[in-house]
N, C-alpha and C positions, 0 to 999 in steps of 0.2 A: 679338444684337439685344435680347432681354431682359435679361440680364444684363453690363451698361456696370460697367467699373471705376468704383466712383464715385456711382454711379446709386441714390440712394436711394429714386427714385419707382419704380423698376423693382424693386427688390428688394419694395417693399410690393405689386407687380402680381402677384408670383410668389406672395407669401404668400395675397394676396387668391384666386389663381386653385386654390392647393392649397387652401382652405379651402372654396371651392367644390368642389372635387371630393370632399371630403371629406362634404360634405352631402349632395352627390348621393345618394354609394354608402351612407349611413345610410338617406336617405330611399326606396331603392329594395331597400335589405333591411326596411326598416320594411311597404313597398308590399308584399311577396310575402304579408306576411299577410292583408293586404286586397286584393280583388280588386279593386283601380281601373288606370285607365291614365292619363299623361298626356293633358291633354287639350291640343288641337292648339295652344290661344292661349297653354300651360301651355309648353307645348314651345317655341313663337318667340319668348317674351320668356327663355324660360334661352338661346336660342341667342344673341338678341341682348345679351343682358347678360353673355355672354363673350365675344364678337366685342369689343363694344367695352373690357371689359379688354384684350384683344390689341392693339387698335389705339389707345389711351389714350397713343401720342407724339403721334399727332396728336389736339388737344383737341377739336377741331370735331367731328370726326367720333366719337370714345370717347365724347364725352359724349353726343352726339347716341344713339349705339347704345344707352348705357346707360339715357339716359330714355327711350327707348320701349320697353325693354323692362320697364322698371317700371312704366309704365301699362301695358303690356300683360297686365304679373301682375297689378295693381290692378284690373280689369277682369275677370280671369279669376276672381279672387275674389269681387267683385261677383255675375259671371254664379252662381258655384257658391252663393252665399248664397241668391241667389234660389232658385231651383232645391228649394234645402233646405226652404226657408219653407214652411207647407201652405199 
C-alpha cells in the first residue's frame, strides 16, 4: 500500500513517517531528564498528524487530518505559553 512501484508521493510519506519516529524517540530520551509528560492536546495532534500521513492517498481526508492536527499543537503551545507567563 505504501510502497507503489513508482510512487514517488509514497516514498516521501515513508521518509516523512521515519523522520517522525525519529523525533519522537530523541524527544522522549530528551523527556526522561525532565520530568513532563505529554499533554493530552500534545498527544491528539501527533496522533492526528500521523494518521493523516497514513492516509494522504486520499487528499481530503490526509490533509484534513494533518491540519487539525497542527492547530491542535499550535494551540497546545499557545496553552503552555500561557501557563509559563507569571
Amino acid at each position: 500500500m505504501l510502497l507503489e512501484s513508482g510512487s514517488s508521493a509514497s516514498a516521501w510519506i515513508v521518509c516523512a513517517l521515519v523522520l517522525l519516529a525519529i523525533i519522537f524517540v530523541i524527544l522522549m530520551i530528551k523527556r526522561r531528564e525532565l520530568p513532563q509528560r505529554m499533554s493530552k492536546l500534545e498527544s491528539l495532534a501527533f496522533v492526528l498528524i500521523i494518521m493523516g500521513l497514513f492516509l494522504a492517498e486520499n487528499r481530503l481526508l490526509g490533509y484534513s487530518l494533518l491540519g487539525a492536527g497542527v492547530i491542535l499543537a499550535i494551540l497546545d503551545i499557545l496553552d503552555k505559553s500561557r501557563k509559563s507567563r507569571p
